[in-house]
N, CA, C and O of each residue as an XYZ file, in Angstrom:
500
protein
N      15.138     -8.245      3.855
C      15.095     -6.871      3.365
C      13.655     -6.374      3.378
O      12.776     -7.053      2.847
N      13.370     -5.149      3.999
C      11.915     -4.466      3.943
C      11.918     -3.848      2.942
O      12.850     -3.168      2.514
N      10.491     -4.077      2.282
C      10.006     -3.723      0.943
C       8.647     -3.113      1.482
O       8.244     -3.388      2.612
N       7.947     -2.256      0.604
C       6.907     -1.465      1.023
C       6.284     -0.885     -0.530
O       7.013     -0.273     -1.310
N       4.863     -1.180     -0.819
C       4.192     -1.507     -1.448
C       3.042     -0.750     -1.317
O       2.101     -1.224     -0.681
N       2.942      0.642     -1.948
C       1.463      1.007     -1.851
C       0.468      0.693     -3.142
O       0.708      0.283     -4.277
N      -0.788      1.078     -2.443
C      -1.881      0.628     -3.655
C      -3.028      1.521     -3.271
O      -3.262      1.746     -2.084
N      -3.683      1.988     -4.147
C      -4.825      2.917     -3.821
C      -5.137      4.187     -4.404
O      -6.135      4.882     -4.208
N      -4.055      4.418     -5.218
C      -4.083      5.980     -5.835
C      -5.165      5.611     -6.673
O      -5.751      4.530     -6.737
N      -5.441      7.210     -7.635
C      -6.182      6.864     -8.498
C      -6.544      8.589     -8.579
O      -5.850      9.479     -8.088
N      -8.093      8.799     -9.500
C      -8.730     10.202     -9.909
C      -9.452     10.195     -8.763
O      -9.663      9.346     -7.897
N      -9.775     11.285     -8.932
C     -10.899     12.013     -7.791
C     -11.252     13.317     -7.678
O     -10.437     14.188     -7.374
N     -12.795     13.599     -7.973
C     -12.912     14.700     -7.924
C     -12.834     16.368     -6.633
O     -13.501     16.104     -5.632
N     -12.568     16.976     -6.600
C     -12.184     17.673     -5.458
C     -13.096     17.412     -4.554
O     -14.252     17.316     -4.966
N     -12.820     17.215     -3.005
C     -13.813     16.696     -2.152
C     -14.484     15.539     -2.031
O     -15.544     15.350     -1.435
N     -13.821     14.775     -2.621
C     -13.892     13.440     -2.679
C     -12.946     12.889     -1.878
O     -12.119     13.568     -1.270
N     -13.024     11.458     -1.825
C     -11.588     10.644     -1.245
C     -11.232      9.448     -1.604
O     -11.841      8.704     -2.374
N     -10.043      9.207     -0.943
C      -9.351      8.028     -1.253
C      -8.809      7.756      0.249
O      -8.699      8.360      1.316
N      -8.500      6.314     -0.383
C      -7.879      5.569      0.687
C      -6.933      4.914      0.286
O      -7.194      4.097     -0.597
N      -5.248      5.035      0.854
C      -4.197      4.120      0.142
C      -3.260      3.202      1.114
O      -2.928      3.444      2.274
N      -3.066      2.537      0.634
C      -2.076      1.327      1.609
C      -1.172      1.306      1.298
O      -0.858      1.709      0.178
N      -0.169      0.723      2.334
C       1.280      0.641      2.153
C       1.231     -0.917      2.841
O       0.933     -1.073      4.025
N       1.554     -2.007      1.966
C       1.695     -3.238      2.891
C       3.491     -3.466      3.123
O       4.235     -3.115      2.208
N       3.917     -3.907      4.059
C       5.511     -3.578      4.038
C       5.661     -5.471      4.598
O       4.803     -6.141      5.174
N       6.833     -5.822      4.227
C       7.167     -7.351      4.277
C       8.623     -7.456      4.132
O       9.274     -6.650      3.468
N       9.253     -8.701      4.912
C      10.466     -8.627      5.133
C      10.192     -8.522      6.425
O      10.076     -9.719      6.690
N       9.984     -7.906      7.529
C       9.852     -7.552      8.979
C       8.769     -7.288      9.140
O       7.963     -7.064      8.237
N       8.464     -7.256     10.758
C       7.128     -7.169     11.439
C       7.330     -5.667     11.113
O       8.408     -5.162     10.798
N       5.764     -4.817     11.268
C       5.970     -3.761     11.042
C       5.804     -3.100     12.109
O       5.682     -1.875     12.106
N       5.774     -3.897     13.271
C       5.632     -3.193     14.587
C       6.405     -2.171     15.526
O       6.101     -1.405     16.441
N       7.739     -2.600     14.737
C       8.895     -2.233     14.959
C       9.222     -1.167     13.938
O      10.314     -0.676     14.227
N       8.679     -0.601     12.817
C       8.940      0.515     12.579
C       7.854      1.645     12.412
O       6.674      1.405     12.157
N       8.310      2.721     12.559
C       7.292      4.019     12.263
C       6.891      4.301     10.570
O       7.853      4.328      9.802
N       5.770      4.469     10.096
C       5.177      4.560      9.149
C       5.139      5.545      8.540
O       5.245      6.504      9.304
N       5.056      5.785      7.681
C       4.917      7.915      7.089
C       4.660      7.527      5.342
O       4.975      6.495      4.749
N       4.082      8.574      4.896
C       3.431      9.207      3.899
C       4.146     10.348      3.620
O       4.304     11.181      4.513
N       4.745     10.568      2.179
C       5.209     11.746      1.738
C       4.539     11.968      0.556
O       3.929     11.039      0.027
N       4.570     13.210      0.004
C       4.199     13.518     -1.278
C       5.023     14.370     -2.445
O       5.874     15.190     -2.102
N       4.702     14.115     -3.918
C       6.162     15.080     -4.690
C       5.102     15.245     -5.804
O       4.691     14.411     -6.611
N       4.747     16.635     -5.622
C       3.860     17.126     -7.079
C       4.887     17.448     -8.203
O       6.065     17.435     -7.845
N       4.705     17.647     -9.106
C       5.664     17.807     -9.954
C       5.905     19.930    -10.072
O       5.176     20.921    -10.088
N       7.684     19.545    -10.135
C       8.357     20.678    -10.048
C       8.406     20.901     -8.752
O       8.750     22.053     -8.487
N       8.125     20.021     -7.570
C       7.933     20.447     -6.581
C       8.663     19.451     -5.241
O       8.398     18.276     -5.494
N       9.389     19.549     -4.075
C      10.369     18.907     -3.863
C       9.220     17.824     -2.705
O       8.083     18.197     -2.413
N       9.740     16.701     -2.276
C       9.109     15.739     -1.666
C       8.844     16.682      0.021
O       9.619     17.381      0.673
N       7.342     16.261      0.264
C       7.013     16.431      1.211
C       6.301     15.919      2.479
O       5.252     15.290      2.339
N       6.656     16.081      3.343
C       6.449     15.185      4.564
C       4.283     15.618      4.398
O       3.542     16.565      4.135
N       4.209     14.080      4.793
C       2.637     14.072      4.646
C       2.182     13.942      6.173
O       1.941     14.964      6.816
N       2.078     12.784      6.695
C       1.789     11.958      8.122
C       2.511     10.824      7.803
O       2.755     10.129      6.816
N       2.875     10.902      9.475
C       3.887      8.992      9.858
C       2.854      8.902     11.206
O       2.013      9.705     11.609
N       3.307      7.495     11.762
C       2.372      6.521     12.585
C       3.912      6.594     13.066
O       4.892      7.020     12.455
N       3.785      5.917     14.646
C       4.363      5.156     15.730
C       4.587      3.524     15.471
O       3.649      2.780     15.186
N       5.775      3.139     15.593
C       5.459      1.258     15.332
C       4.050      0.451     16.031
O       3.283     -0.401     15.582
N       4.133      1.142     17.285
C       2.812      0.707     18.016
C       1.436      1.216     17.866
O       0.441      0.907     18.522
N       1.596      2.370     16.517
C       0.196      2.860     15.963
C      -0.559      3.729     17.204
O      -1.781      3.865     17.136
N       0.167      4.297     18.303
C      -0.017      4.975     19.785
C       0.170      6.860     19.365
O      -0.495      7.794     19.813
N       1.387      6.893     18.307
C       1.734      8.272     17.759
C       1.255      8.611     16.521
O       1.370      7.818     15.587
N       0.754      9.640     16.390
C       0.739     10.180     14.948
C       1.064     11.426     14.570
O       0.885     12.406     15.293
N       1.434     11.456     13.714
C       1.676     13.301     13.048
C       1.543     13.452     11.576
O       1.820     12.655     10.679
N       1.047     14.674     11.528
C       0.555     15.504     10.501
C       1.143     16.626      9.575
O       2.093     17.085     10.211
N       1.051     17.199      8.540
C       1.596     18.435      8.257
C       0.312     18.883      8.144
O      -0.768     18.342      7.909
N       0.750     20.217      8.411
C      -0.567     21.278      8.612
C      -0.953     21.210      7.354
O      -2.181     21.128      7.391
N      -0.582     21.199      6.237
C      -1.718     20.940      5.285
C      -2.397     20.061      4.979
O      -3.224     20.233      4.084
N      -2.283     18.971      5.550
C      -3.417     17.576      5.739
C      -4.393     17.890      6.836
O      -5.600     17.782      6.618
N      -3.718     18.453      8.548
C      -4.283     17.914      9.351
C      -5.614     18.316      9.399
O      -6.050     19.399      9.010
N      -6.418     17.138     10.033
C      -8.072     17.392     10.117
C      -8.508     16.966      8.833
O      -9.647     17.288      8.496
N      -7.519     16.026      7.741
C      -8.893     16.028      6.314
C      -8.179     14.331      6.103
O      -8.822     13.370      5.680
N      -6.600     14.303      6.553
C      -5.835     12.832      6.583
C      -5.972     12.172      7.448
O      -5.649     12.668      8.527
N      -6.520     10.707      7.461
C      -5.912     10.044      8.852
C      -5.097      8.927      8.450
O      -5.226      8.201      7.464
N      -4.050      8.898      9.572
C      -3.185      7.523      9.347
C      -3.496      6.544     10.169
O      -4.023      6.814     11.248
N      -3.259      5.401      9.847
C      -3.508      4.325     10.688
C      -2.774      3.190     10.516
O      -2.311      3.302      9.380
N      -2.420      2.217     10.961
C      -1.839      0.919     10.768
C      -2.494     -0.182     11.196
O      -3.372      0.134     11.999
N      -2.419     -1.595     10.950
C      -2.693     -2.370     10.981
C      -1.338     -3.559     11.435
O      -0.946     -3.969     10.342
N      -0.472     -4.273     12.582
C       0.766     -4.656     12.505
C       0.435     -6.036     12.152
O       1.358     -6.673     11.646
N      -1.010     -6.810     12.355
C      -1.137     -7.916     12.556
C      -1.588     -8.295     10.831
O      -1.702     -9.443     10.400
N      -1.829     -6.850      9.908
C      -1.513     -7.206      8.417
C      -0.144     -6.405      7.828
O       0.049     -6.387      6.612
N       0.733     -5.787      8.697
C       2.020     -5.263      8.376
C       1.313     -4.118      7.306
O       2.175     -3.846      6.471
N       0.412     -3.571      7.112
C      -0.044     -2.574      6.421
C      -0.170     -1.380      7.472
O      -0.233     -1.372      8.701
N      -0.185     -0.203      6.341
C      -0.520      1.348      7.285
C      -1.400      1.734      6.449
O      -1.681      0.973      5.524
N      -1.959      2.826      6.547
C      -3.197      3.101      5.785
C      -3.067      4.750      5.820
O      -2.380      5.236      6.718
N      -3.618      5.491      5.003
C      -3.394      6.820      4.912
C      -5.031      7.316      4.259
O      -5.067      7.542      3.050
N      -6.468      7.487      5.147
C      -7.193      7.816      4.556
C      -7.483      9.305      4.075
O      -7.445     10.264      4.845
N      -7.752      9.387      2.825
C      -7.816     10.979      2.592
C      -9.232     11.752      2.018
O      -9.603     11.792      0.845
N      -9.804     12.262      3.027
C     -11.179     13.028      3.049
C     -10.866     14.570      2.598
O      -9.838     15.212      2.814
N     -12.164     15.017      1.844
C     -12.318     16.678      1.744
C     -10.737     16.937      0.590
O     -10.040     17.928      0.803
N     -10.408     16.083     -0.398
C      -9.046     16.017     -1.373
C      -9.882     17.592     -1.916
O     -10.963     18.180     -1.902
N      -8.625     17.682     -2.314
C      -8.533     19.117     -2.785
C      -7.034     19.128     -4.047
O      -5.952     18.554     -3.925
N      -7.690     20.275     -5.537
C      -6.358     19.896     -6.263
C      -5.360     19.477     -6.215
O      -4.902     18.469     -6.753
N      -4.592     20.714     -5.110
C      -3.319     20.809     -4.353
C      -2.933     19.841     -3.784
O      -1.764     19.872     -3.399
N      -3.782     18.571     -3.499
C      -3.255     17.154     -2.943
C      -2.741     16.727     -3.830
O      -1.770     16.048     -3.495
N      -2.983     16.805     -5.389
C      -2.390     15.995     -6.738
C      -0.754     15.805     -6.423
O       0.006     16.750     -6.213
N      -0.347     14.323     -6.432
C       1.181     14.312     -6.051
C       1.101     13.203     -6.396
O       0.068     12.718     -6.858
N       2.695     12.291     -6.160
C       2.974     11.081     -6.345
C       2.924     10.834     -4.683
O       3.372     11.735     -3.974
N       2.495      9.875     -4.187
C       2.772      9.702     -2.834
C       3.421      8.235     -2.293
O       3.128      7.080     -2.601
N       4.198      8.654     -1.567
C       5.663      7.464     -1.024
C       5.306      6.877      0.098
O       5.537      7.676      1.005
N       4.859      5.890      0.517
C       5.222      5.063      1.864
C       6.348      5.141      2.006
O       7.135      5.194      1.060
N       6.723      5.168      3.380
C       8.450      4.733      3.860
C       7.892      4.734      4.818
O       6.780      5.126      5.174
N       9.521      3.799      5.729
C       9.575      3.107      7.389
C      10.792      3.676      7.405
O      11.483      4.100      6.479
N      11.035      3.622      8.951
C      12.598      3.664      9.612
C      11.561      2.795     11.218
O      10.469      2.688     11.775
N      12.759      2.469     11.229
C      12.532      1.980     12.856
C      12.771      3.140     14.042
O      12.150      3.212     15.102
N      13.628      3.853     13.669
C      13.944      5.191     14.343
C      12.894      6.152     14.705
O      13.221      7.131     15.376
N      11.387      5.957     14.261
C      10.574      6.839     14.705
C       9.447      7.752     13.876
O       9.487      7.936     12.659
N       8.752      8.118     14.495
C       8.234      9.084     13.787
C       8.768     10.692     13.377
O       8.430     11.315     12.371
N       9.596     11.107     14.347
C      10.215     12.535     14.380
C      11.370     12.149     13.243
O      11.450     13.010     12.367
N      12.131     11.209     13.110
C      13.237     10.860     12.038
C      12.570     10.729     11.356
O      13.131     11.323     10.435
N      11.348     10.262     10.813
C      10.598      9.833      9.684
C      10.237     11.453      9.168
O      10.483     11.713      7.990
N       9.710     12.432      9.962
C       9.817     13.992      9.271
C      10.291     14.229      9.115
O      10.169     15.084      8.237
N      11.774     13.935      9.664
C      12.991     15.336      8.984
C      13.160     14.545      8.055
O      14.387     14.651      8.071
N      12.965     13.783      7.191
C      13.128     13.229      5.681
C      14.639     12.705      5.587
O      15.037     12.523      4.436
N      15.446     12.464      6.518
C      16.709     12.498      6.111
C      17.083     10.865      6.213
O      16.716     10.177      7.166
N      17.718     10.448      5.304
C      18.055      9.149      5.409
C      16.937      7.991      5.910
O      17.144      7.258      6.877
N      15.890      7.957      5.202
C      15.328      7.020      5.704
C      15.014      5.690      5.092
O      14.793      5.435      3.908
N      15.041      4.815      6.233
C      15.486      2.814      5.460
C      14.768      2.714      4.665
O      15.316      2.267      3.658
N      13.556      2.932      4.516
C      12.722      2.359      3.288
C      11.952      3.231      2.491
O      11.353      4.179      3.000
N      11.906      2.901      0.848
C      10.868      3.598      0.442
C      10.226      2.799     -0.076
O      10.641      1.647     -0.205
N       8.678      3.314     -0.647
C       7.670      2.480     -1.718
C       8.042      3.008     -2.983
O       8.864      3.917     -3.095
N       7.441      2.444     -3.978
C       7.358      2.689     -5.354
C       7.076      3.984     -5.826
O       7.711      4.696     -6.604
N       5.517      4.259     -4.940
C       5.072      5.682     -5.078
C       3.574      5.420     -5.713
O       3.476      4.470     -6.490
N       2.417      6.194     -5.432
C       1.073      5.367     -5.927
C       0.544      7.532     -6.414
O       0.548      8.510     -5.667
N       0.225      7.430     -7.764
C      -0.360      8.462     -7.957
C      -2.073      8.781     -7.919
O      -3.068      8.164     -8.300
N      -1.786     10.285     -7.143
C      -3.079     10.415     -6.756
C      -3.963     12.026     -7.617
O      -3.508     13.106     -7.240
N      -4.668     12.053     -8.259
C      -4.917     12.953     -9.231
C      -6.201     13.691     -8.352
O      -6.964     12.926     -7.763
N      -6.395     14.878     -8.277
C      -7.715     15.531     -7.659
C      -8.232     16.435     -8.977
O      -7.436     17.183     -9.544
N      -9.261     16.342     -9.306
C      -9.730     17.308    -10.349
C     -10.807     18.155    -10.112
O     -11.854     17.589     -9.798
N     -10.819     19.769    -10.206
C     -11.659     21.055     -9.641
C     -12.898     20.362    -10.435
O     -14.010     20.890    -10.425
């Protein structure tokens, strides 16, 4: 069974950053696509960036792109989600999940095999 495990949240002042991991176990992670969502409160879960199993694809939502990068690692089954230039509006709970199905299934949010716990990330003006 794949399990997925982030670590890294924490405070930060606006324009600052963080960096968070998702280590996933149970399966190689080569074989599935990676993604980052986020759920501020009162506010419904949102697609962040996912990775390619082969770490070759990536995608963004326009409100990250140019300040998030994703990345993976298969040979530590970790993905990585670095976050530069944070800004309030980043304040969320944020979810690792996999599907093997991809990165484009991994955006439309629908049914997907795995989630993480969720690692909170606080930005303060």
């Amino acid at each position: 069974q794949v399990q997925l495990v982030e670590s890294g949240g924490g405070l930060v002042q606006a324009g600052g950053s963080l960096r968070l991991s998702c280590a996933l176990s149970g399966r190689t992670s080569s074989i599935f696509a990676m993604g980052w969502f986020r759920q501020a409160p009162g506010k419904e879960r949102e697609f962040v960036a996912a990775i390619s199993g082969s770490g070759a694809t990536t995608d963004y939502s326009d409100s990250v792109k140019g300040r998030f990068t994703i990345s993976k690692n298969n040979a530590k089954n970790t993905a990585y989600l670095q976050m530069n230039s944070l800004k309030p509006e980043d304040t969320a709970v944020y979810y690792c999940s996999a599907d093997h199905r991809g990165t484009t299934w991994l955006r439309s949010n629908s049914e997907i095999e795995c989630w993480g716990q969720g690692t909170q990330v606080a930005v303060s003006s």
